[in-house]
LOLO-196263 format. One record per atom (N, C-alpha, C, O): chain; residue number from 0; x, y, z; atom name; residue in one letter. Coordinates in steps of 0.001 Angstrom, whole numbers, plus 500000, padded with zeros to 6 digits. Example, Ala and Ser with C-alpha at 12.3 -4.5 7.8 and 13.67 -1.06 7.14 Angstrom:
kette  nr  px  py  pz  atom  rest
A  0  513190  494310  507800  N  A;
A  0  512300  495500  507800  CA  A;
A  0  513200  496700  507800  C  A;
A  0  514236  496681  508465  O  A;
A  1  512850  497750  507080  N  S;
A  1  513670  498940  507140  CA  S;
A  1  512900  500030  507870  C  S;
A  1  513409  501138  508039  O  S;
end
This chain:
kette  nr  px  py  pz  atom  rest
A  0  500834  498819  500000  N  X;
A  0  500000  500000  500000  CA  X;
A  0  500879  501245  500000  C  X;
A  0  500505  502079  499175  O  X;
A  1  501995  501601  500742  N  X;
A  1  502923  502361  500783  CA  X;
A  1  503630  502436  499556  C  X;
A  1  504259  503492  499491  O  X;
A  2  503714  501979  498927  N  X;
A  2  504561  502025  497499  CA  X;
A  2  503233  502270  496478  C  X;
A  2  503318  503166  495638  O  X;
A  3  502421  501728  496540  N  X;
A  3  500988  502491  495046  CA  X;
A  3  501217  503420  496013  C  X;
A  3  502189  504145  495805  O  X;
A  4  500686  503578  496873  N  X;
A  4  500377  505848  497111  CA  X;
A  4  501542  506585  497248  C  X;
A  4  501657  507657  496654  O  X;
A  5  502336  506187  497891  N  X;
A  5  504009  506768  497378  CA  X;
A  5  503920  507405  495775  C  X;
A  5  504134  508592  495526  O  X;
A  6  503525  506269  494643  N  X;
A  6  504057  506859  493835  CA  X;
A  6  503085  507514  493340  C  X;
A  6  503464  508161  492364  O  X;
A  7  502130  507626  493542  N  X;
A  7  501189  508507  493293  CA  X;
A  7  500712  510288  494193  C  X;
A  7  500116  511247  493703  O  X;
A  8  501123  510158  495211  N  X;
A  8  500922  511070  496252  CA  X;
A  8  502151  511463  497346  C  X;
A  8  502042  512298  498244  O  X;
A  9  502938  510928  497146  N  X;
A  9  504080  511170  498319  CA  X;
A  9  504690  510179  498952  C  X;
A  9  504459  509013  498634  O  X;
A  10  505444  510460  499813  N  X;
A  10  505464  509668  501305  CA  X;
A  10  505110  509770  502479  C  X;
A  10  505232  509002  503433  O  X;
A  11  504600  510891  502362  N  X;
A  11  503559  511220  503480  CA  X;
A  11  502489  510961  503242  C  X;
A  11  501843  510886  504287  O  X;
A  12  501908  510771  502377  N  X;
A  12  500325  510457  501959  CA  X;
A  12  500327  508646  501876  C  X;
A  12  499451  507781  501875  O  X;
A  13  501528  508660  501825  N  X;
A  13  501845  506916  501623  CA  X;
A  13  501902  506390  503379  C  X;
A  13  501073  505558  503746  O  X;
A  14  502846  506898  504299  N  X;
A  14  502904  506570  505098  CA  X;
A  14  501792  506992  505967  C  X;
A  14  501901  506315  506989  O  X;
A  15  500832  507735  506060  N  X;
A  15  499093  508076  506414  CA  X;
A  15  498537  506950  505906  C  X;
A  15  498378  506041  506722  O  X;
A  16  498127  506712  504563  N  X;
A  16  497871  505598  503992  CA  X;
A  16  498047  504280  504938  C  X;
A  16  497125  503578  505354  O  X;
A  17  499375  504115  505171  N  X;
A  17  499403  502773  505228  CA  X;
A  17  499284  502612  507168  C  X;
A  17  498944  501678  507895  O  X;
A  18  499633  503667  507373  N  X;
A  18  498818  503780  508878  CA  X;
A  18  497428  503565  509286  C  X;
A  18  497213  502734  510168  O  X;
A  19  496628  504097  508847  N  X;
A  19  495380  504003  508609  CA  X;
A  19  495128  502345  508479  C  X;
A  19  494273  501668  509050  O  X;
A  20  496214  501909  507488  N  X;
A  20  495385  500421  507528  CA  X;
A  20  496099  499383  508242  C  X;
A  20  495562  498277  508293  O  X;
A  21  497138  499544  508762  N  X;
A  21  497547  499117  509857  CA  X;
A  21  497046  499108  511249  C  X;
A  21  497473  498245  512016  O  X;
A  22  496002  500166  511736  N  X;
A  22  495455  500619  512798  CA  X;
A  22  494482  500612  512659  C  X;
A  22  494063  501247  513627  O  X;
A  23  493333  500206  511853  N  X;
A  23  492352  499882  511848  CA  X;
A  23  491320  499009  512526  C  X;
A  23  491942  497966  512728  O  X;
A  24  490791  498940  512726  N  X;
A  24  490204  497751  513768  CA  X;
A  24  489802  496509  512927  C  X;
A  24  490231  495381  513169  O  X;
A  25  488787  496862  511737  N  X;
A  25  488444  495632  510853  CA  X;
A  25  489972  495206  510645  C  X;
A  25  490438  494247  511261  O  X;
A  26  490696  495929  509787  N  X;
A  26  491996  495439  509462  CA  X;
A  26  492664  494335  510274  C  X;
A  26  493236  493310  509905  O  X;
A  27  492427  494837  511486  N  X;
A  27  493510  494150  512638  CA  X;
A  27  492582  492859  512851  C  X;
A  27  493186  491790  512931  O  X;
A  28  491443  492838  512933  N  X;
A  28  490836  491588  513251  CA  X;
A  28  490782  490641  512158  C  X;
A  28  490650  489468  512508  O  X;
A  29  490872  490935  510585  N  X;
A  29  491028  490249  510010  CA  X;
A  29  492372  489445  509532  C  X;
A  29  492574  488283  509177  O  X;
A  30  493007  490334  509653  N  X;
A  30  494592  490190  509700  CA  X;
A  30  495311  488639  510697  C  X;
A  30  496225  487848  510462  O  X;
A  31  494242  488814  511928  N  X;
A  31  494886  488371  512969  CA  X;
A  31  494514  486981  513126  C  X;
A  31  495093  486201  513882  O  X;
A  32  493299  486634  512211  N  X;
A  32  493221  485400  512309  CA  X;
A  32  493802  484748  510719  C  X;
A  32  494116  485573  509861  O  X;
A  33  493902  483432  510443  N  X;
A  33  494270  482612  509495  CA  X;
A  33  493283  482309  508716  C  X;
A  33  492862  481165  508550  O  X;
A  34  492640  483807  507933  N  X;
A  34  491765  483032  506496  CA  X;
A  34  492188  484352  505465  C  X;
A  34  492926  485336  505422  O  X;
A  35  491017  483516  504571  N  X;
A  35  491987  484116  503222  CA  X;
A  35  491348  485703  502787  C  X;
A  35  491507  486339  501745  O  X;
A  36  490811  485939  503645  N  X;
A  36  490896  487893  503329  CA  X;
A  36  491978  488583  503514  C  X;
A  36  492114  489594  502826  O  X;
A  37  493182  488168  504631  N  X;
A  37  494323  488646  504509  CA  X;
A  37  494829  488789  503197  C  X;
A  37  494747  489845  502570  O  X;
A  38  495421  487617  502709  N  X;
A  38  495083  487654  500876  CA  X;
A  38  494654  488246  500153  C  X;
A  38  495390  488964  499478  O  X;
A  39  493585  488239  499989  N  X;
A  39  492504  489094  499552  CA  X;
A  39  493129  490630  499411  C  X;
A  39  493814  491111  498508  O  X;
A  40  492661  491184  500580  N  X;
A  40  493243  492514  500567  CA  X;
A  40  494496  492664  500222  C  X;
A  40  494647  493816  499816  O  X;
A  41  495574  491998  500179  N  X;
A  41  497342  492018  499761  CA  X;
A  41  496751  491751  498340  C  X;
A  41  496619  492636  497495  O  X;
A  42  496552  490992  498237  N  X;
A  42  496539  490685  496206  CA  X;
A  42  495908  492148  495811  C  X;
A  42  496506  492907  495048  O  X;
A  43  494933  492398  496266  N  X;
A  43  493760  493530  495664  CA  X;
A  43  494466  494372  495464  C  X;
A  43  494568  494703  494282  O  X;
A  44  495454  495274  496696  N  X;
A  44  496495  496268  496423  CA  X;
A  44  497967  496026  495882  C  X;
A  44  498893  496813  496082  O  X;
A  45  498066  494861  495186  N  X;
A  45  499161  494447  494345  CA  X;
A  45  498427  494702  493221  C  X;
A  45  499172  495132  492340  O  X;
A  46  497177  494615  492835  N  X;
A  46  496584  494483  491369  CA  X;
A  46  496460  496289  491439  C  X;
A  46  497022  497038  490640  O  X;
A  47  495840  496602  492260  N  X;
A  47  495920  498256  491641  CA  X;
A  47  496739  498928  491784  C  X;
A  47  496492  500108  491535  O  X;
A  48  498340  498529  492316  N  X;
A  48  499579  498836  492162  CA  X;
A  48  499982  498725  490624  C  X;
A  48  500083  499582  489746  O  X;
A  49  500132  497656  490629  N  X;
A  49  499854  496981  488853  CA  X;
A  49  499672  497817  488138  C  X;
A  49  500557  498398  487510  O  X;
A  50  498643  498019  488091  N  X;
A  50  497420  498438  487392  CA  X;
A  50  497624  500195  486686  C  X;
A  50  497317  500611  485569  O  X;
A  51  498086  500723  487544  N  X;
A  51  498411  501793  488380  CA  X;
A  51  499646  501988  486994  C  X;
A  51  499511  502467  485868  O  X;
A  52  500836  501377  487699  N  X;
A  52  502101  501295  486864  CA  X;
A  52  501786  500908  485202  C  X;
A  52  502710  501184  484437  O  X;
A  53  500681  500356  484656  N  X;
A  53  500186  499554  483712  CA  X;
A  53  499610  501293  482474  C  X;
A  53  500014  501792  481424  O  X;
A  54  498614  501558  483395  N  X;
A  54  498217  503296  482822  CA  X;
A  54  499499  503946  482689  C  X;
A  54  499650  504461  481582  O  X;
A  55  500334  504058  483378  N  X;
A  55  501491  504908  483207  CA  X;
A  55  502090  504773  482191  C  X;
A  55  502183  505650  481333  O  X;
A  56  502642  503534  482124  N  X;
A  56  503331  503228  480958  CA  X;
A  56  502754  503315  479844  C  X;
A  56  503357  503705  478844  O  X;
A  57  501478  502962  479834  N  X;
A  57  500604  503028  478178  CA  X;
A  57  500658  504628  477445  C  X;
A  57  500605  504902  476246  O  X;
A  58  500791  505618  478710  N  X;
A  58  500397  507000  478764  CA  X;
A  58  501972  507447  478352  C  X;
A  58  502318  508291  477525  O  X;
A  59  502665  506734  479069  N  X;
A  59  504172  507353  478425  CA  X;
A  59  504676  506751  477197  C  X;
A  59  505589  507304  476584  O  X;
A  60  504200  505758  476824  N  X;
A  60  504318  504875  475373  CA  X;
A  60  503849  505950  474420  C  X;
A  60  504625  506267  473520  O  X;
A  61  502258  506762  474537  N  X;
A  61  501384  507264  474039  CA  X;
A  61  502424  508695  473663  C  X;
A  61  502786  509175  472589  O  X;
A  62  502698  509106  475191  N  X;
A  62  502953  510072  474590  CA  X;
A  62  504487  510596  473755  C  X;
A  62  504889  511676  473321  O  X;
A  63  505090  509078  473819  N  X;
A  63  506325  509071  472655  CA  X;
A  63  505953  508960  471824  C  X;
A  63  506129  509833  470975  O  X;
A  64  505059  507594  471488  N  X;
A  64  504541  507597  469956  CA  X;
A  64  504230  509122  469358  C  X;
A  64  504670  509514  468277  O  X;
A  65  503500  509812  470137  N  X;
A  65  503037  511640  469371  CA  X;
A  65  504170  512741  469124  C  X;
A  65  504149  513635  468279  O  X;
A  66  505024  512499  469933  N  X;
A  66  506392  513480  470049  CA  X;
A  66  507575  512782  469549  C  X;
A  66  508263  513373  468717  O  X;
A  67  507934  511543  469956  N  X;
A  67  508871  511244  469292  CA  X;
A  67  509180  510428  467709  C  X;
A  67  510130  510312  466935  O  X;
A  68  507595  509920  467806  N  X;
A  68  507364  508784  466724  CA  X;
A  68  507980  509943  465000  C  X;
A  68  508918  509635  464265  O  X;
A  69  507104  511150  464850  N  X;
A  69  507539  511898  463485  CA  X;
A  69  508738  511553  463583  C  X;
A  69  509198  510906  462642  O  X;
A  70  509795  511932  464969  N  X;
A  70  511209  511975  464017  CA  X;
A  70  512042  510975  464046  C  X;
A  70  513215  510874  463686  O  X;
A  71  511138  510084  464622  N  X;
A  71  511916  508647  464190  CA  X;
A  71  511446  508497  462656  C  X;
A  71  512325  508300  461816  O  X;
A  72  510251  508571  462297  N  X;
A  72  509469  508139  460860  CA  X;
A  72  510682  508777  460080  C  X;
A  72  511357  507873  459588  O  X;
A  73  511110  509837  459844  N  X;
A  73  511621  510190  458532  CA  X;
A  73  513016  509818  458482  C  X;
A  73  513665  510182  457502  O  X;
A  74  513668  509029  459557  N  X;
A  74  515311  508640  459091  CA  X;
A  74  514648  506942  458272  C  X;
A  74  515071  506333  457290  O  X;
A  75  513738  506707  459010  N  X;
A  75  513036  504741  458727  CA  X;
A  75  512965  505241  457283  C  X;
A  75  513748  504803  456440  O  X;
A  76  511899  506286  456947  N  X;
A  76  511826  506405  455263  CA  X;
A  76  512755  506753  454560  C  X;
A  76  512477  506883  453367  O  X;
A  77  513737  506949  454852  N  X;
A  77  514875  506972  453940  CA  X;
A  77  515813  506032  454022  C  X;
A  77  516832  506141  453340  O  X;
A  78  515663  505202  454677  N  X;
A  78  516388  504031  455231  CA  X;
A  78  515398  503123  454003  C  X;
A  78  516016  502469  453164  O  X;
A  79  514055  503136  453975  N  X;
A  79  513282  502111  453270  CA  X;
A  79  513588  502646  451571  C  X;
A  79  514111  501932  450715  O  X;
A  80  513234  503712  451420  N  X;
A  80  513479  504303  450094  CA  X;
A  80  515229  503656  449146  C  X;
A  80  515380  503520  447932  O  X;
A  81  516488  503336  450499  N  X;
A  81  517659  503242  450075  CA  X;
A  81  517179  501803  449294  C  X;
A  81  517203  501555  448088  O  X;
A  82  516699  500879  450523  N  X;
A  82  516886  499394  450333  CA  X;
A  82  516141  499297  449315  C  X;
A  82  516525  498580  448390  O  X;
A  83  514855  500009  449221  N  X;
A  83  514028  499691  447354  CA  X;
A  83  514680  499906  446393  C  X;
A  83  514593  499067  445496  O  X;
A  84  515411  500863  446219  N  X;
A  84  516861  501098  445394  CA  X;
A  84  517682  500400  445127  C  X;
A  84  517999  500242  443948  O  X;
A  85  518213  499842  445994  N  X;
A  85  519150  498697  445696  CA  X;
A  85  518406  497581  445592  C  X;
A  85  518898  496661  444938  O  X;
A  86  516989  497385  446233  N  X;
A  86  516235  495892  445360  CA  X;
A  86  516151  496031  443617  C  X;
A  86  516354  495038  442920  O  X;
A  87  515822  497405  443002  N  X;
A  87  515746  497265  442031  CA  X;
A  87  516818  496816  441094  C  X;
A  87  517998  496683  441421  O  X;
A  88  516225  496545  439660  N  X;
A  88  517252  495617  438769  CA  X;
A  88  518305  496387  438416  C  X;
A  88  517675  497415  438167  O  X;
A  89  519430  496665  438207  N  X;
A  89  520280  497782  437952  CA  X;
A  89  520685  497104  435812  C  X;
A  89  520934  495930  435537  O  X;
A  90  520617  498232  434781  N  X;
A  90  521087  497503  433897  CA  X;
A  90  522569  496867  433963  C  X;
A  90  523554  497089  434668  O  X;
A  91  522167  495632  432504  N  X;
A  91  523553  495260  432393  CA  X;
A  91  525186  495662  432066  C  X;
A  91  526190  494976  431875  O  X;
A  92  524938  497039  432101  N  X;
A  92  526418  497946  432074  CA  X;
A  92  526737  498596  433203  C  X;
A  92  527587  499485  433253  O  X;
A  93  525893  498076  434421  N  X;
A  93  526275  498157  435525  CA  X;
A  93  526888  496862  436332  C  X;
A  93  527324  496948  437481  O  X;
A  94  526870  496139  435871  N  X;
A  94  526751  494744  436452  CA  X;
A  94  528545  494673  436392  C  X;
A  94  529197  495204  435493  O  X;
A  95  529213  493816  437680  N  X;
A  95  530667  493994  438276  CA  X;
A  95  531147  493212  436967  C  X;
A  95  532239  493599  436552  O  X;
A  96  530605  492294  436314  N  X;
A  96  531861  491617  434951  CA  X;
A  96  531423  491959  433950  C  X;
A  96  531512  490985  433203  O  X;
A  97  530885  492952  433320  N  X;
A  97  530591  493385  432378  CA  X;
A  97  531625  494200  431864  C  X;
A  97  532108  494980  432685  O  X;
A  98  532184  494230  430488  N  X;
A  98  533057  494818  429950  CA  X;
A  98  532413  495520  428441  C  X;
A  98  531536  494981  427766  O  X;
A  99  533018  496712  428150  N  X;
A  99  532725  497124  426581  CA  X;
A  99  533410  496570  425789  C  X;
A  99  534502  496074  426067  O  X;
A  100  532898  496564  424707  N  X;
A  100  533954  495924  423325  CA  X;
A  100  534301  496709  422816  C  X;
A  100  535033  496538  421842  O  X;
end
């Protein structure tokens, strides 16, 4: 819990956070015995930790693709334009054993 609100809000908002659910009363009573809501609640705030980190990245992917993607595009198209060039057939008075008479 301290690490999702950390990176979202601080370490003070993280360490409030995770006080709060440390000191809780439901918390503590569920905590304290051996079933699987302990679980429960740990997985739940691993998934919207996740989850969390998951938006971020899509959002920073996003916003390279818009800013950085143009100036990657125009070295790729001239990079593609070379290699069609050299796929094409070149004539036979270009060709390395070709000689004039």
């Amino acid at each position: 819990l301290y690490v999702a609100v950390r990176h979202s809000f601080g370490p003070l908002a993280a360490t409030i956070a995770a006080l709060v659910m440390a000191i809780t009363p439901a918390a503590v009573l569920i905590f304290r015995f051996n079933n699987p809501d302990a679980l429960l609640t740990l997985l739940l705030v691993a998934a919207v930790a996740l989850g969390q980190t998951l938006v971020l990245a899509v959002l920073l992917a996003a916003w390279l693709g818009v800013v950085v993607g143009p100036a990657l595009r125009r070295p790729a198209a001239a990079i593609a334009r070379r290699a069609r060039r050299r796929a094409e057939p070149s004539p036979p008075w270009h060709a390395p054993g070709w000689r004039s008479s």
